[in-house]
C-alpha positions in Angstrom: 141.9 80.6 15.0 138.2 81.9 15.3 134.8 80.8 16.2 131.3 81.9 15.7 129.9 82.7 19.6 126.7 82.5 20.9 125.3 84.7 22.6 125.1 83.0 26.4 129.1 83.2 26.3 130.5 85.6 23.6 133.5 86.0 26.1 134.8 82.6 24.6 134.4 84.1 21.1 136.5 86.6 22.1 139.5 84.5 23.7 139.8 82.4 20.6 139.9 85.3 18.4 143.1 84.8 17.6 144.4 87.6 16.1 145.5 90.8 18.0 143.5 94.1 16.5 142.8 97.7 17.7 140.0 96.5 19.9 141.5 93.4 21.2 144.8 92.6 23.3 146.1 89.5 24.3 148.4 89.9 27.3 150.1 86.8 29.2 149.3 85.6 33.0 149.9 87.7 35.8 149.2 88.5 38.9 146.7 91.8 39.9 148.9 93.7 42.4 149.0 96.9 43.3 152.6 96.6 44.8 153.6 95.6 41.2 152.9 99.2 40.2 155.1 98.7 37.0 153.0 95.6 35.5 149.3 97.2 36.8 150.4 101.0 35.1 151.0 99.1 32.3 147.8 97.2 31.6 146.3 101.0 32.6 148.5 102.3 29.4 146.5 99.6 27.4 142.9 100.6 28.9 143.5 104.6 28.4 144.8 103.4 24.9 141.9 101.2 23.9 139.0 103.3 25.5 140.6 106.3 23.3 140.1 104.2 20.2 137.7 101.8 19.5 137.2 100.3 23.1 136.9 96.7 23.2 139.0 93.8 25.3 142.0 93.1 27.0 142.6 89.4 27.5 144.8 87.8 30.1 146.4 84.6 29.9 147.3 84.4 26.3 150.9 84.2 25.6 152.7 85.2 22.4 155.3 82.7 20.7 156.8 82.8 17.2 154.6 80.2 15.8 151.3 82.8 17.1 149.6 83.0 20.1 149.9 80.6 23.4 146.0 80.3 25.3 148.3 79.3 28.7 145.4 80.4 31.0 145.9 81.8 34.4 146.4 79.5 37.7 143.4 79.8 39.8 145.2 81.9 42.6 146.6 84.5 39.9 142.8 84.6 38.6 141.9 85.4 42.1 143.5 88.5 42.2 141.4 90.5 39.3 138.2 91.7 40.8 136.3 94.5 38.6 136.2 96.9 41.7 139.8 96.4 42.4 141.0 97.5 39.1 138.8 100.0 38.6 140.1 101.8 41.9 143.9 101.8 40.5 142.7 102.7 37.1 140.9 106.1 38.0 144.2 107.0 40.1 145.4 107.5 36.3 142.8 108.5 33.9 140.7 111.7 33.5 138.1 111.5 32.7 137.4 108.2 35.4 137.2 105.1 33.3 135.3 101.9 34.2 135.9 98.7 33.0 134.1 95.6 33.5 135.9 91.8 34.2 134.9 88.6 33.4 136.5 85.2 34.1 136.5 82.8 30.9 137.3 79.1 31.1 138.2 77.5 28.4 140.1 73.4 27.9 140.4 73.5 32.1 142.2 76.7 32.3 141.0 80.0 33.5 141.2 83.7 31.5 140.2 87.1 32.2 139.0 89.2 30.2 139.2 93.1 30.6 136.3 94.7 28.6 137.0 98.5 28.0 134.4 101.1 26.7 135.1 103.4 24.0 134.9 107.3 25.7 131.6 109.1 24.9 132.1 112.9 25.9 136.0 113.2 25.7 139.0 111.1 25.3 141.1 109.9 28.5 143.8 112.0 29.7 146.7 110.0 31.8 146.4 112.1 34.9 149.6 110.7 37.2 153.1 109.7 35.8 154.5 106.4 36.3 158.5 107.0 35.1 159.1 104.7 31.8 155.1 104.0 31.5 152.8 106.7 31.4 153.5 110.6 31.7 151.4 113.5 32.2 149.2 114.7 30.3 149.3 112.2 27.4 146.6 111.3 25.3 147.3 107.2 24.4 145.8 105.1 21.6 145.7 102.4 19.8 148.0 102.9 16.7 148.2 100.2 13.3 150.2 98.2 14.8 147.9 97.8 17.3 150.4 99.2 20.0 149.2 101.3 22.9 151.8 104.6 22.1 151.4 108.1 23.1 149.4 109.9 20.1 151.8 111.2 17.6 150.0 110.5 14.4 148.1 113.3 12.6 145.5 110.7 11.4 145.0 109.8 15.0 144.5 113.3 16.5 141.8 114.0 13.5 140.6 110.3 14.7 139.9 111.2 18.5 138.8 114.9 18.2 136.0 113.9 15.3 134.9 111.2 17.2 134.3 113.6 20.6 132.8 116.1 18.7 130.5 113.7 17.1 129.9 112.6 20.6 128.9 115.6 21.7 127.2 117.1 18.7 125.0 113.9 17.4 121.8 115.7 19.3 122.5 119.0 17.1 123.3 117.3 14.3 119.8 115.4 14.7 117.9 118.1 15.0 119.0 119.9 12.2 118.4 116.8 9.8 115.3 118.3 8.0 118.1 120.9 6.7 120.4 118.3 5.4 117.6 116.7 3.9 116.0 119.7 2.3 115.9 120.3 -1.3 117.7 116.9 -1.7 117.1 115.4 -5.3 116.6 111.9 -5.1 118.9 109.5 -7.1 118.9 109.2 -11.0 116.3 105.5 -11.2 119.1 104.3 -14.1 121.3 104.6 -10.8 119.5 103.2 -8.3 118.2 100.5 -11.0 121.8 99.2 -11.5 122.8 98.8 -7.8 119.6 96.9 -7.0 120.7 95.0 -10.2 124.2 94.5 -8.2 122.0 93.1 -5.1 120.1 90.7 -7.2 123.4 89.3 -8.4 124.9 89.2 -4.5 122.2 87.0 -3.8 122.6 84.7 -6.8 126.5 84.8 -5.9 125.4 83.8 -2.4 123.4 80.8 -3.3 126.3 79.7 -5.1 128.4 79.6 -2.0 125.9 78.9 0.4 126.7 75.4 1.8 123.5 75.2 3.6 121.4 75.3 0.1 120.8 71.8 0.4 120.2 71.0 3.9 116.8 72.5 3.7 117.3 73.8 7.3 117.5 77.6 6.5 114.7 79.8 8.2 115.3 83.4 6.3 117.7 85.8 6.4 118.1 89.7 7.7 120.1 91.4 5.2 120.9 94.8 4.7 122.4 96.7 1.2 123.7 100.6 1.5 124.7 102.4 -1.6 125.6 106.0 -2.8 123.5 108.0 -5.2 126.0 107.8 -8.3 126.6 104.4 -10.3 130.0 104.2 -11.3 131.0 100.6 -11.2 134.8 101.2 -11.0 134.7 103.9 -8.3 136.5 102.5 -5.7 140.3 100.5 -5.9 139.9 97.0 -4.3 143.0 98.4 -2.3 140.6 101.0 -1.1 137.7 98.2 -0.5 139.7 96.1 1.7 140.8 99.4 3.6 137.2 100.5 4.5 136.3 96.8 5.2 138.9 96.1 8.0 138.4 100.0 9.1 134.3 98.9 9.7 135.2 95.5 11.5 133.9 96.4 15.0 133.0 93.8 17.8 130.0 94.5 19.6 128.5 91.1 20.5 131.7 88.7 20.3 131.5 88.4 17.0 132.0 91.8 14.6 129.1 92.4 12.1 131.3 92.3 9.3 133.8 89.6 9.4 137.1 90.1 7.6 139.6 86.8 7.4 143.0 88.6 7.5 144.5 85.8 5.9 142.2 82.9 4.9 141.4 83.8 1.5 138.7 80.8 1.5 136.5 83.0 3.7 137.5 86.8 2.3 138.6 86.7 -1.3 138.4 89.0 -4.0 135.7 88.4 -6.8 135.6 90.7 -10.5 134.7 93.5 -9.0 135.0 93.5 -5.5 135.4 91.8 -1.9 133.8 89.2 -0.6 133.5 86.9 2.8 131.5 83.8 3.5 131.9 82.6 7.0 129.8 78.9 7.9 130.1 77.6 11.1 128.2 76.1 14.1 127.5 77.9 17.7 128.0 76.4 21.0 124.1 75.1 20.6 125.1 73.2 17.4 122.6 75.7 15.6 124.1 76.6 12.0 125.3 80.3 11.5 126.0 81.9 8.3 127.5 85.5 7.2 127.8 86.9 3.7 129.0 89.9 2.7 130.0 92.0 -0.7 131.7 95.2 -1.3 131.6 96.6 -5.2 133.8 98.8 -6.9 130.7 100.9 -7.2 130.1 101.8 -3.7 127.8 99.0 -3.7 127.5 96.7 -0.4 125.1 93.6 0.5 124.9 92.0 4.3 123.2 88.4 4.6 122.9 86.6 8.0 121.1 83.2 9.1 118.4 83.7 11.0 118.7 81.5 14.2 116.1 78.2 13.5 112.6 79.2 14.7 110.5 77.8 17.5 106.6 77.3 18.2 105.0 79.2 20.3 101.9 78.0 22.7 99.5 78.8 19.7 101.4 77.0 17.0 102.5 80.2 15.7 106.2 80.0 14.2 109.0 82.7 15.3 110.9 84.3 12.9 113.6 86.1 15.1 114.4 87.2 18.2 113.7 90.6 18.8 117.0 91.8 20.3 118.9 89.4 17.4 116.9 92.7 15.1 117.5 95.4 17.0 121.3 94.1 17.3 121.5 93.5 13.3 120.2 96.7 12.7 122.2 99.1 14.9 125.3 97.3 14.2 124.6 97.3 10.5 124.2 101.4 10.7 127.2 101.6 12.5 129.5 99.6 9.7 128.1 102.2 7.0 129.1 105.0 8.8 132.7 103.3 9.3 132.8 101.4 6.0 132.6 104.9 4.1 133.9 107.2 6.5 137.3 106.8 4.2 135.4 106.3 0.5 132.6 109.2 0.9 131.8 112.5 1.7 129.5 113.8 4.7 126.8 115.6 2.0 126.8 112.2 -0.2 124.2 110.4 0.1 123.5 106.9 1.2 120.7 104.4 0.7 120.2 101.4 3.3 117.6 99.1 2.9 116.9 96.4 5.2 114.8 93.0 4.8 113.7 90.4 6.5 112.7 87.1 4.5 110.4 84.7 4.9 108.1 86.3 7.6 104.9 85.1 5.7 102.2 84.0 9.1 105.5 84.2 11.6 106.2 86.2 14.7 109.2 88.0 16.5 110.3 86.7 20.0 111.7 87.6 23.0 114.5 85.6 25.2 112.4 86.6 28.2 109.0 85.5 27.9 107.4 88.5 29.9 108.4 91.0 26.9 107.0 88.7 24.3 104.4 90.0 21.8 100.8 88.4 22.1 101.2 85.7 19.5 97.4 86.4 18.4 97.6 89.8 17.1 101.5 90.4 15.8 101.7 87.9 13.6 103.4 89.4 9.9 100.8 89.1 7.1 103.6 89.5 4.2 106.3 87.5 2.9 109.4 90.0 3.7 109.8 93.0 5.6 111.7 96.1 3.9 112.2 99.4 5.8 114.4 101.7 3.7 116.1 105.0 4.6 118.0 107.4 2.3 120.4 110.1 4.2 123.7 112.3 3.8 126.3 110.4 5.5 126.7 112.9 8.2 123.5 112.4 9.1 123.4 108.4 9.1 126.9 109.2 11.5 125.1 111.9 13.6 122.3 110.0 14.5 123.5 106.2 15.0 121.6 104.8 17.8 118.2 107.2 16.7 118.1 105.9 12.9 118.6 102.3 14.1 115.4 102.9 16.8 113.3 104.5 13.6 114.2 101.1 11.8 113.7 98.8 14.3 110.1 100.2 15.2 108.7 100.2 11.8 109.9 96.5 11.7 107.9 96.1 14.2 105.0 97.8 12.7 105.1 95.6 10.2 104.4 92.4 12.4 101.8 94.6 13.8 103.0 94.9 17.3 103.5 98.0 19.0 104.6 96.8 22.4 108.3 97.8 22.3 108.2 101.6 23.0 111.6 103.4 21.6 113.3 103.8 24.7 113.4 99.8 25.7 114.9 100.1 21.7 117.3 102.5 22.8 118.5 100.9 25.8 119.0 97.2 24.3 121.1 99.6 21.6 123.2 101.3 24.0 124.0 98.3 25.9 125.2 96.3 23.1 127.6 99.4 22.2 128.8 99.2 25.5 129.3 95.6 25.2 127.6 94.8 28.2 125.5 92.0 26.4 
């Protein structure tokens, strides 16, 4: 069971998930108590696991059965007992470095959940600090493992996982400023190559209007889309074993709702086409507004994004709103941050990548803001062109090295191209960082 959120309460998006994954744990109804030091050093094995992983949430109040997953709820004096504070005190008795969390209360058919949500590290991994016999020991590194289990680390794959990711962490400034020299000298693609993989997006977009059950409702309102592919067309480069590997590996939620949805077992939504994979997820948010993802991944390396833009709005001029501005920022950095996942596994860190992201139908329309005091003047950024296209071409250790930076580049010369300057980089920057802290 899954829904589509929206953005006022992507914690119920989260509950009804449904499935269990490396950032999400369903756990069932207890108590918060301290004197319980079994149950709470458990739930802390689960934080230091997730944080070392992927971060992401721990729900409680959803029992497992053997026909799937039981949404029980807590009573309202067991809900009563999880303040944020609270469990953040126990949890730095046992993590180095300190790890904090952030709670929210959910309700959901008259019954009450919390849910836990746990950042991923940035500088190192979490070290348990303090044993707790049969539970945690000192000094144990936990994660996440494929069966989505919170375990010591024993895997190989899993040490290479953690120590990459902190010493991506801490390297992405060097790495940055020493992009001219990755760049340098680079040839760009054979056109024959890039020619064919901009033939493979025209035909994603005539697949997509095959499949598109809003064609004839007349109530879409453009799309942001985004297509990456390597330098070298070879259009049986990849297994679709491979394909379906790289897609679940980029399936990251941010926002309630991960960027590139993968059905793990409804192959009505994620199916496999000649040469490829592909999802098409229609559905309706809590607003009754219609939302729409489409996604393709090729054999060739090729991969095409397409999302509904929400329905637009008139402003006090009679100007027409194409988008909200943090609905771009949001698309863009979470799009950057699936090619660096979806090809960690297919490419390697001197390949190249291209990305190229569009807006359509922005022909006399404007970007908004949820809060009216950062809106644009609706006289002056008004877009005087039918689409917007910013494209960027980089090795893929660079595109990994620089996440949040390349998705601030992007998102400015968007909007440069609506001719308004009034979002400086660092307001970018921070609506970035707090969506990858999930604290949306």
């Amino acid at each position: 069971m899954a829904i589509t959120p929206d953005r006022p309460d992507p914690g119920l998006t989260i509950l009804l998930r449904g499935h269990e994954s490396k950032d999400l744990d369903y756990k069932a109804a207890m108590r918060w108590d301290e004197q319980d030091k079994g149950a709470c050093c458990e739930l802390v094995k689960d934080i230091l696991a997730m944080a070392n992983t992927l971060g992401g949430f721990i729900v409680i109040g959803v029992g497992e059965q053997a026909t799937g997953f039981s949404f029980d709820g807590l009573s309202p004096e067991q809900a009563k007992t999880f303040e944020t504070s609270r469990l953040n005190r126990f949890v730095q008795g046992y993590a180095e470095p300190p790890i904090n969390t952030c709670l929210r209360k959910v309700n959901y058919e008259e019954k009450i959940f919390v849910i836990i949500e746990v950042p991923a590290f940035t500088d190192a991994p979490h070290l348990c600090k303090k044993d707790f016999p049969g539970t945690l020991a000192v000094p144990t590194l936990y994660v996440r493992n494929d069966s989505n289990e919170s375990a010591a680390i024993r895997s190989p794959t899993d040490y290479k996982i953690v120590i990459e990711r902190a010493v991506r962490n801490r390297g992405d400034q060097l790495l940055a400023a020493v992009r001219a020299i990755l760049t340098s000298g680079s040839k760009p693609p054979e056109p024959a190559a890039r020619d064919l993989f901009l033939r493979q997006r025209d035909a994603a977009i005539v697949g997509f209007s095959g499949v598109n059950p809003l064609m004839e409702s007349g109530k879409l309102h453009g799309y942001l889309e985004v297509a990456f592919f390597p330098d070298d067309f070879d259009q049986s480069r990849f297994s679709l074993e491979s394909l379906r590997a790289a897609a679940e590996r980029a399936q990251i939620d941010y926002t309630g709702w991960p960027f590139l949805y993968v059905a793990p077992s409804r192959s009505e939504e994620t199916y496999v086409i000649q040469d490829g994979i592909q999802t098409v997820v229609a559905t309706k948010d809590f607003g009754n507004n219609d939302l729409l993802d489409f996604w393709r991944l090729q054999q060739s390396g090729f991969f095409y994004h397409r999302a509904l833009l929400r329905p637009s709005s008139s402003d006090r001029n009679g100007l027409i709103a194409v988008a909200d501005v943090e609905d771009v920022e949001f698309y863009v950095a979470q799009a950057v941050d699936c090619l660096t996942r979806l090809y960690a596994g297919l490419l390697d860190d001197p390949e190249y990548i291209s990305c190229i992201f569009r807006i359509t139908n922005t022909m006399g329309r404007r970007l908004v803001k949820a809060s009216a005091a950062m809106m644009p003047p609706a006289e002056d950024c008004v877009c005087r062109i039918p689409e917007v296209v910013v494209e960027r071409r980089l090795p893929m250790a660079d595109w990994r090295a620089a996440i949040v930076d390349h998705a601030v580049a992007i998102a400015t010369e968007v909007y440069v191209r609506f001719n308004w300057r009034g979002r400086n980089a660092y307001t970018i920057r921070r609506a970035i960082d707090r969506m990858f802290a999930r604290q949306l």
